[in-house]
C-alpha positions in Angstrom: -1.7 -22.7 -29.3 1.6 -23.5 -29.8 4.0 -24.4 -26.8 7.0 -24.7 -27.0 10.3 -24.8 -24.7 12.3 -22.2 -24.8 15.6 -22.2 -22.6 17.0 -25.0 -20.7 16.3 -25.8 -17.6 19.1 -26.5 -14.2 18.8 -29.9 -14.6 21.8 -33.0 -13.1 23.9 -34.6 -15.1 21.2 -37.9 -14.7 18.3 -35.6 -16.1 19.9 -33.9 -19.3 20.1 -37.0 -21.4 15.9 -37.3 -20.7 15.3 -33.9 -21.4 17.3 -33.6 -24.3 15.1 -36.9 -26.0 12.0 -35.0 -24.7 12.7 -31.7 -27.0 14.1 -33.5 -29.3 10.6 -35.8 -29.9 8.3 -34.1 -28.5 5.2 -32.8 -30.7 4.8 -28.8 -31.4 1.8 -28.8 -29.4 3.4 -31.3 -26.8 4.5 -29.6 -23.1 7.0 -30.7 -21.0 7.7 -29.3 -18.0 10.9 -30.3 -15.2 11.2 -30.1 -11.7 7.8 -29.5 -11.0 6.7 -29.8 -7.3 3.1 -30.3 -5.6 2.1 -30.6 -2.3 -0.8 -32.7 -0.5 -1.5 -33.4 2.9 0.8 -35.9 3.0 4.4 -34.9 2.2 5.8 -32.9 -0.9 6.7 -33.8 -4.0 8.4 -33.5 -7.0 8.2 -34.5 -10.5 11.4 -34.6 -12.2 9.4 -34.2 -15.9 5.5 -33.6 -16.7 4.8 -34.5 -20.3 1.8 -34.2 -21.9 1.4 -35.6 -25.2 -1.5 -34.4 -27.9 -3.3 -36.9 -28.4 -2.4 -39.4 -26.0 -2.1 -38.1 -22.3 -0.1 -36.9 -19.3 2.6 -38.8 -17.9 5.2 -38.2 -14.8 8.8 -38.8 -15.1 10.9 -39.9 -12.4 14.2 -40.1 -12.9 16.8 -42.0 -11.5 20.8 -41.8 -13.1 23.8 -43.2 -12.4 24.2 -47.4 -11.3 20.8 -48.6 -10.1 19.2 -52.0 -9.7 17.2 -54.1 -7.9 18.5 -56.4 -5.4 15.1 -58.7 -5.1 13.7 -56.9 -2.1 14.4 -53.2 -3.2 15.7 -50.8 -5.9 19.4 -50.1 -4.6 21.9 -46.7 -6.5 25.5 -45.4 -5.9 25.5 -41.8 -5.3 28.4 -40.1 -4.4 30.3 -43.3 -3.8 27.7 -45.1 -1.2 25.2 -47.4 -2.0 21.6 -46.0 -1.2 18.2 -47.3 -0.6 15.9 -46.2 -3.4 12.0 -45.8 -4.1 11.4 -44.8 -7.8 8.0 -46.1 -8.4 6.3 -45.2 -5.0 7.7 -42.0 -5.9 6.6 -41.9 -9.3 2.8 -43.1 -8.2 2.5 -40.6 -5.3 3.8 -37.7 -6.6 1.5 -38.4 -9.8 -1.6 -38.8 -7.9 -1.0 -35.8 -6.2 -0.3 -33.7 -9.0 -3.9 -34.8 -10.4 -5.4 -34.2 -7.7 -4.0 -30.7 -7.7 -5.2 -30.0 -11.3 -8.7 -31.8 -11.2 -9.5 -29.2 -8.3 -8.7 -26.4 -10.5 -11.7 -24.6 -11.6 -10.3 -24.1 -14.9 -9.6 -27.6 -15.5 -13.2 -28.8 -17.8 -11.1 -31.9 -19.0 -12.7 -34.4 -16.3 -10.6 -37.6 -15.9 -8.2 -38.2 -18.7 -4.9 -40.6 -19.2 -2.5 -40.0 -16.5 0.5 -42.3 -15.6 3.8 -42.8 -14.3 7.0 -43.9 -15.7 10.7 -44.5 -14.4 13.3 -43.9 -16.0 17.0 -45.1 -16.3 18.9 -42.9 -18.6 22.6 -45.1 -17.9 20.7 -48.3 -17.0 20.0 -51.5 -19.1 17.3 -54.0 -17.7 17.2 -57.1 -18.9 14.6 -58.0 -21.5 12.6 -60.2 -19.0 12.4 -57.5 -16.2 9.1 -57.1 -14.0 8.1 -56.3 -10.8 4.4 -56.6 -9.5 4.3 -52.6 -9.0 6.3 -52.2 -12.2 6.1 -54.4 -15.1 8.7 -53.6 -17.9 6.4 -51.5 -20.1 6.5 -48.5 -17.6 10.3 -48.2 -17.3 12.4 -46.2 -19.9 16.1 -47.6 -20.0 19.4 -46.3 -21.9 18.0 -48.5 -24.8 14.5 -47.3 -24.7 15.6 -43.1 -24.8 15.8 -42.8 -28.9 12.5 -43.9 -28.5 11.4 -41.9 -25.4 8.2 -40.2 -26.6 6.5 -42.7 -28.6 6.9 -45.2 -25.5 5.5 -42.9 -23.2 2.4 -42.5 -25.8 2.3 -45.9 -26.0 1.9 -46.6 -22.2 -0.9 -44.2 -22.2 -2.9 -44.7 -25.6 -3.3 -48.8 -24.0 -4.4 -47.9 -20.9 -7.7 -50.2 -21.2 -9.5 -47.0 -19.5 -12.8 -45.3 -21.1 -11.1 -41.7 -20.6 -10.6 -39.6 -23.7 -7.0 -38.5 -24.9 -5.6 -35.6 -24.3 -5.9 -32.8 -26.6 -4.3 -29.5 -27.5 -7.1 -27.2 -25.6 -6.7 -29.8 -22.8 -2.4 -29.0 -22.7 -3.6 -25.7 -22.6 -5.3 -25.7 -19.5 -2.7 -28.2 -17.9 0.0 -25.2 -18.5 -2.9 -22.4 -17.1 -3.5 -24.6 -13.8 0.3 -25.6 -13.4 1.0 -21.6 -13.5 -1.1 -21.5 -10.0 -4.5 -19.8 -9.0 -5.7 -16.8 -7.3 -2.5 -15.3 -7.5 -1.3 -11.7 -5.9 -1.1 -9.4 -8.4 0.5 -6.7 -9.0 -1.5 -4.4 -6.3 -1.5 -0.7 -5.6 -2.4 -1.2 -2.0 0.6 -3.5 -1.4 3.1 -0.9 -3.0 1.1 1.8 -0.9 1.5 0.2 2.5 5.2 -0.6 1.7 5.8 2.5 1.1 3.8 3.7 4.2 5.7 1.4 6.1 8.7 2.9 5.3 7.8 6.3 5.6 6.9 5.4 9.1 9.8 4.0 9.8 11.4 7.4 8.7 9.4 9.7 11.3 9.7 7.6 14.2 13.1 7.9 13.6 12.7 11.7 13.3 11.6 12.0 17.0 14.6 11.9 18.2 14.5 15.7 17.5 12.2 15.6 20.6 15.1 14.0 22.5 17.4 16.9 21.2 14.9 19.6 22.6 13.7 17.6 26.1 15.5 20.7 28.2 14.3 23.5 25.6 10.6 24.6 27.0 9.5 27.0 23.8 9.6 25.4 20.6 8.6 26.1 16.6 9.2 23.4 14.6 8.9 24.3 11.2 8.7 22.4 7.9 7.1 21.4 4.7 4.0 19.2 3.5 5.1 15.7 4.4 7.8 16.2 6.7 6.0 14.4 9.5 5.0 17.8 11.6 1.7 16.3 12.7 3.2 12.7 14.0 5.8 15.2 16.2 3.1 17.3 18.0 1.5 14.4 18.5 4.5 12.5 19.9 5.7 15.5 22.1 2.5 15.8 24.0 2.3 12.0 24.6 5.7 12.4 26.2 5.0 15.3 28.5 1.6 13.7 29.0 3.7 10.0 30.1 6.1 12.5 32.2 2.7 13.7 34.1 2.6 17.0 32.8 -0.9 18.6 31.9 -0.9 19.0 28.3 -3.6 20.4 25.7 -3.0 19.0 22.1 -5.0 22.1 20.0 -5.1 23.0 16.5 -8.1 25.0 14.3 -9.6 22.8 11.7 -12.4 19.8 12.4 -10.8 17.0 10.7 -7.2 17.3 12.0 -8.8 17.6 15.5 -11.1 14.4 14.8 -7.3 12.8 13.7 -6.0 13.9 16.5 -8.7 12.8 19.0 -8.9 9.4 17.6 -5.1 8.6 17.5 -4.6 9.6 21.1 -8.0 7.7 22.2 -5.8 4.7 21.6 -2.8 5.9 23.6 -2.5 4.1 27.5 -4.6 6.6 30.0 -1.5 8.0 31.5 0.2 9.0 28.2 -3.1 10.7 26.8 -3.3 14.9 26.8 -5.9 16.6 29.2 -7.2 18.2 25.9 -7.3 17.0 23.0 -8.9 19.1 19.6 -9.9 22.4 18.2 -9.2 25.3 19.8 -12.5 27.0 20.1 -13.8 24.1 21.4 -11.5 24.4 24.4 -13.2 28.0 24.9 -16.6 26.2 25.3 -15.1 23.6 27.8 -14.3 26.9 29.8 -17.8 27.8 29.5 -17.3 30.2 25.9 -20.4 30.4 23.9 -20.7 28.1 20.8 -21.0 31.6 18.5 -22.4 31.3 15.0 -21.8 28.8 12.1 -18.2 29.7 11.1 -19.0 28.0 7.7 -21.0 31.5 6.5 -18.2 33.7 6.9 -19.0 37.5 6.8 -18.2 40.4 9.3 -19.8 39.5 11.6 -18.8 35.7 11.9 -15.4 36.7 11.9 -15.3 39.4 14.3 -16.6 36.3 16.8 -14.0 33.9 16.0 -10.7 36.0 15.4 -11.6 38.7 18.0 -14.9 38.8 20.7 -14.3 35.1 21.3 -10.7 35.0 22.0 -11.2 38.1 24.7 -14.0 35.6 26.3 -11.4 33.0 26.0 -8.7 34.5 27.9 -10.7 36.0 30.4 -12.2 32.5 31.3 -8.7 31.3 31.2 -7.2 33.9 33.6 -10.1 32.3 35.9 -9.0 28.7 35.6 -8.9 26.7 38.9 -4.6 25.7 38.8 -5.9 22.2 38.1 -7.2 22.6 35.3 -4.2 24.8 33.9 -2.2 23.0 31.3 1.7 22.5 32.2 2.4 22.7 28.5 0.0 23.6 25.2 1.7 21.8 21.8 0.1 23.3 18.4 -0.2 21.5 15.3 -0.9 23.6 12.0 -0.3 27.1 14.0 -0.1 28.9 11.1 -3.8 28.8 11.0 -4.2 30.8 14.3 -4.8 34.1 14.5 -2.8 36.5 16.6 -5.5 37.0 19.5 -5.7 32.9 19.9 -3.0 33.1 21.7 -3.4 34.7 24.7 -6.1 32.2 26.2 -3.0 29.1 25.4 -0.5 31.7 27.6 -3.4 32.5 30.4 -4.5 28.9 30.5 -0.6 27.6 31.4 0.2 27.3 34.8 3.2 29.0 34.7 3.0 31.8 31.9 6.9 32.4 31.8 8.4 29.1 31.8 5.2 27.0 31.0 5.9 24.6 27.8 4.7 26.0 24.3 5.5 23.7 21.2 4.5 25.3 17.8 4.5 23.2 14.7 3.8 25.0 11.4 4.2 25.6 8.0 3.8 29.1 6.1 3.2 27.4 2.9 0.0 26.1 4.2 -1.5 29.7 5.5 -4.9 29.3 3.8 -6.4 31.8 6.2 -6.2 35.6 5.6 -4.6 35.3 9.5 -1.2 36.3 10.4 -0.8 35.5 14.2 2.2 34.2 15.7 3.2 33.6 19.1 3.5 36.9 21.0 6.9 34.8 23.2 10.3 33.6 21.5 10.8 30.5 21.2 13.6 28.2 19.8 13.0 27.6 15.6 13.9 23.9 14.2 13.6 23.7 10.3 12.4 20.1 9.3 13.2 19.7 5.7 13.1 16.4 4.5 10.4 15.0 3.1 8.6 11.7 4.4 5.6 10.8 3.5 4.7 11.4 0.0 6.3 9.5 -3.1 9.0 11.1 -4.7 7.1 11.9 -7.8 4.6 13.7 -5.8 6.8 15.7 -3.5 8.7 16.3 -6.7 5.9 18.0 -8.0 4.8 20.5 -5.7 8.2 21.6 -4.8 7.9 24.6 -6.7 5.4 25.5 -4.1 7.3 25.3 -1.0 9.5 27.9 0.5 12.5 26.2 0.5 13.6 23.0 -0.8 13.3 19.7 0.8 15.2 16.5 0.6 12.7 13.7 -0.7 13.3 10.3 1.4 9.8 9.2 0.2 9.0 5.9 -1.8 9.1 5.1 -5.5 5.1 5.6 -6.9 3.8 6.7 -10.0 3.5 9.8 -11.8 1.6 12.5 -11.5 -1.2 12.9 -13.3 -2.8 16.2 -14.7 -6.4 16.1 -16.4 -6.8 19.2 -18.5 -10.7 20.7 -18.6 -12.4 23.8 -17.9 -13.2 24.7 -14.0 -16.7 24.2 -15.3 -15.8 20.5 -15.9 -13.1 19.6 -13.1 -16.0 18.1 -10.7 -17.0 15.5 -13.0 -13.4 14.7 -14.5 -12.7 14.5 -10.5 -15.3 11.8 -10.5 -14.2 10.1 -13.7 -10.7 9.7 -12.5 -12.4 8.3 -9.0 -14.3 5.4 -10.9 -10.2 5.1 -12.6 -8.3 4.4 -9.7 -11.2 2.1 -8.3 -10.8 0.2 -11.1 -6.9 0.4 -10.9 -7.3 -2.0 -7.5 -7.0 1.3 -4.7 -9.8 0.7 -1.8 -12.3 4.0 -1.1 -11.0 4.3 2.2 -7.5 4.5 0.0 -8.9 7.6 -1.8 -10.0 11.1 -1.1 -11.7 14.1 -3.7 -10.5 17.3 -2.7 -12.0 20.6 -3.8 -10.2 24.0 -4.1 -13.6 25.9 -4.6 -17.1 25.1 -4.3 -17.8 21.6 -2.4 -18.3 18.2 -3.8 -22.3 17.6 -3.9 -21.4 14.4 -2.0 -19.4 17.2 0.8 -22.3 19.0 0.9 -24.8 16.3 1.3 -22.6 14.2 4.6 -22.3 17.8 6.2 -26.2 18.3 6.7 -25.6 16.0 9.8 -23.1 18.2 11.3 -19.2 18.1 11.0 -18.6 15.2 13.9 -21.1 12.6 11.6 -19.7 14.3 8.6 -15.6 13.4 9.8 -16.6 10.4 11.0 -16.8 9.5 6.8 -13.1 10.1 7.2 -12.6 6.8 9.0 -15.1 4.6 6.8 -13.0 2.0 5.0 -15.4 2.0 2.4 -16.4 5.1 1.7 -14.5 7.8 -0.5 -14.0 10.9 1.3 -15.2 14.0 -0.3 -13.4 17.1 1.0 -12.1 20.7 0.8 -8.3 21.7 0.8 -9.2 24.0 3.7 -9.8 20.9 5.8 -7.9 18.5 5.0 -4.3 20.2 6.3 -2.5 17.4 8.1 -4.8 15.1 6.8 -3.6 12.9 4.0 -5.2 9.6 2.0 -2.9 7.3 -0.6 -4.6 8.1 -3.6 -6.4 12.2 -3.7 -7.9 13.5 -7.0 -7.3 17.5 -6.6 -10.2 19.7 -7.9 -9.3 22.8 -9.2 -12.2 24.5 -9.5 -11.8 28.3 -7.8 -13.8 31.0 -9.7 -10.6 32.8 -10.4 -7.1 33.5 -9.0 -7.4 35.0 -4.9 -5.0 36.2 -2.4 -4.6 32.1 -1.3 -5.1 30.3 -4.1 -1.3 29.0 -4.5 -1.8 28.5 -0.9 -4.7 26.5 -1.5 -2.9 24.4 -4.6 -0.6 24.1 -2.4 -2.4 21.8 0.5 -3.7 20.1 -2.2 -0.9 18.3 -3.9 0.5 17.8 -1.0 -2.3 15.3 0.5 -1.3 12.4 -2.0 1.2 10.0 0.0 1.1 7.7 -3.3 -0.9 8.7 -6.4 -2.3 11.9 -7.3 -4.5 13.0 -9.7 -5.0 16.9 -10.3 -8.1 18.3 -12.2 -8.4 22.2 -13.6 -7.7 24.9 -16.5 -4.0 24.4 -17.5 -3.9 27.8 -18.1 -5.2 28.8 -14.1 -2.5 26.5 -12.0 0.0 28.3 -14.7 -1.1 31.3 -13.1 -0.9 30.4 -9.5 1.3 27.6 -9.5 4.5 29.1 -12.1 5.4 28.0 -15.2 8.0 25.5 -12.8 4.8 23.6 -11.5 3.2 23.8 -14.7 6.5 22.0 -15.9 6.3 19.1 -13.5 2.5 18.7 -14.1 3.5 17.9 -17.7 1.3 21.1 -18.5 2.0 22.3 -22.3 
């Protein structure tokens, strides 16, 4: 290994003339290296040059220009017109020891104990020829006379050290440059990108609440808006507030894992800013006394007659009975385009005042995965949300094409998107390849999540068999990889997804369903399926942006 210098460094007037001899003399193997500081325990330092010399050893430099002497009981120079009190060699020695001290504890460094030393130098000074001092004899001071000769004097005053250490060699300078360079570094690191960006994009929605402040007075609300425009953080938001101005409020939506989100974040909210209710919909039905019905999971006629129609009749009956304290003075919504039109009539017969009592809607058509069409049976007040917070530009750029309208990105610099081409047959285990990938790339499991557009993830299926509160608990595990389904994962998000394509074949939702899927990624995403299938659903404008040929 060759090293060799190659710019000059910002260097005074007093140092150039040293570090000119230095290049000049030095050996191609040879290092110097200026201005480098250490610190110990005791103070910091700074050595004005470390050279290290093949064959010899290492040697610190301490430089001091200009009109200096010594007056018998100190070393005395003028700078900038005044006479100061000097310490070169104390300097020199300290700053040396500490610097070898620094690299012997470097586990790279297999050299042992070699030559070190320190030298002064006096790049305008001449010392007489019978200088010495007790802590400095004349042999380890470089004067104007000595600087044609800089190098070989500095080998000298190491090669004679009477010392059984071996010399420095080029595998030695090597390691001296590897351990000056520093040790367990921060790389360059996915997660810190991630959470910058996060930061940021929090920053961005807080901000956004002040369209709550706009609509204080307005009592029925929809607030409408894309993937990533910070819906769920504003229902969440709104019934804290009424909940902090005493109201009673019921925070609902229709899937498990946005209602375990939404359970957990407003666990940690002071008492008197929590919601009376908090979580799914028909779970408020069996708080009223509904019956649990069957498994939704095996949907057939049956199961859905329960759900969309004979429960919701049970629903608002029971509701219509409710005690007036334990009617809610407002009902907020998150992801209501999941609800079906008879859900609604238990939220109006549970409010204490059906006319005037607070309903908040947040939605987004774009994200109707459901074959369900309902919509508040009342008017209320629309507000169109279209910026985009949360997810990198590169990923909101990319699902655009599936949106309804088009949205303003505000989100963070990331990566690119990146599109795995296979058959449905083979998506699952490219999905898992491309898991093992971004493991690999640095990203934490918590950090990542595999999302399926058809059949579950064996490792889905597996965490469900102990029911969906166990199985969404996996959501919060730092080190665990959640394995999920598009259809439960709205309002959800993770930094790094790997998307699943793997539907049997085009269906009345599946652009729907491709949808909720790219749109889960804050930070990276990965997208595995048939090219020729999300052409299909997606256009030939998504296909475009997935770099699909």
């Amino acid at each position: 290994m060759t090293i060799t210098v190659t710019e000059t460094p910002r260097l005074n007037s007093s140092e150039r003339s040293t570090w000119q001899a230095l290049v000049a003399q030095l050996g191609p193997n040879d290092l110097v290296v200026p201005g480098q500081r250490v610190t110990d325990h005791l103070k910091d330092h700074e050595v004005d040059f470390v050279v290290a010399i093949e064959g010899a050893g290492i040697v610190c430099l301490e430089v001091k220009g200009g009109e200096v002497w010594h007056d018998g009981e100190g070393w005395r120079q003028i700078r900038g017109g005044r006479e100061h009190e000097i310490e070169p060699v104390r300097q020199a020695r300290e700053a040396c020891y500490a610097l070898r001290d620094f690299i012997e504890k470097d586990p790279r460094w297999t050299q042992g104990r070699l030559r070190w030393d320190h030298v002064i130098v006096l790049p305008h000074t001449e010392l007489p020829d019978d200088f010495d001092l007790s802590e400095c004899p004349r042999w380890k001071v470089i004067d104007r006379t000595d600087l044609p000769n800089l190098v070989d004097r500095l080998r000298e005053v190491l090669v004679r050290q009477e010392l059984d250490r071996p010399l420095l060699t080029q595998h030695g300078i090597t390691q001296l440059a590897t351990a000056l360079s520093g040790r367990g570094l921060p790389q360059r690191d996915v997660v810190a990108r991630a959470l910058a960006n996060e930061d940021a994009a929090d920053a961005l929605t807080e901000h956004q609440a002040v369209i709550l402040d706009a609509v204080r007075l307005l009592p029925r609300v929809e607030v409408r808006g894309g993937a990533g425009s910070g819906k769920t953080f504003l229902a969440m938001e709104q019934a804290r507030r009424l909940a902090q101005r005493g109201q009673r409020v019921a925070l609902v939506c229709y899937s498990h894992g946005l209602a375990s989100y939404l359970e957990r974040i407003a666990a940690t909210w002071p008492g008197r800013q929590q919601p009376a209710y908090v979580g799914e919909f028909h779970d408020l039905g069996k708080k009223w006394g509904a019956p649990a019905g069957p498994d939704e999971a095996l949907r057939n006629e049956d199961t859905v007659q329960f759900w969309e129609h004979d429960l919701p009749l049970q629903m608002a009956d029971l509701a219509a009975q409710l005690e007036p304290g334990h009617r809610f003075d407002a009902v907020v919504v998150d992801e209501a385009q999941d609800f079906a039109d008879a859900w609604w009539d238990p939220l109006l017969a549970a409010l204490k005042d059906p006319v005037e009592g607070g309903i908040y809607v947040f939605s987004d058509e774009g994200q109707r995965v459901f074959n369900r069409y309902g919509s508040p049976p009342v008017p209320l007040v629309p507000l169109i949300l279209d910026h985009n917070l949360r997810n990198t530009r590169q990923i909101a750029n990319a699902f655009q094409p599936l949106v309804d309208s088009p949205m303003k990105f505000l989100g963070g610099e990331g990566p690119a998107v990146t599109f795995m081409p296979c058959s449905r047959d083979e998506a699952m285990d490219v999905g898992d390849d491309q898991i093992d990938l971004l493991l690999d790339d640095g990203w934490r499991p918590g950090d990542i999540a595999l999302l399926t557009t058809g059949s579950r993830h064996p490792e889905q299926t597996e965490r469900q068999k102990d029911g969906h509160k166990v199985y969404w608990d996996t959501f919060w595990d730092i080190d665990q990889v959640f394995y999920g389904h598009v259809l439960g994962f709205k309002g959800l998000e993770r930094s790094a997804v790997v998307v699943v394509v793997n539907e049997e074949g085009k269906f009345e939702r599946s652009r729907e369903r491709l949808y909720v899927g790219l749109s889960r990624a804050r930070e990276q995403l990965v997208v595995c399926g048939d090219p020729d299938f999300i052409r299909e659903v997606g256009g030939p404008d998504l296909a475009r942006r997935l770099n699909i040929v």
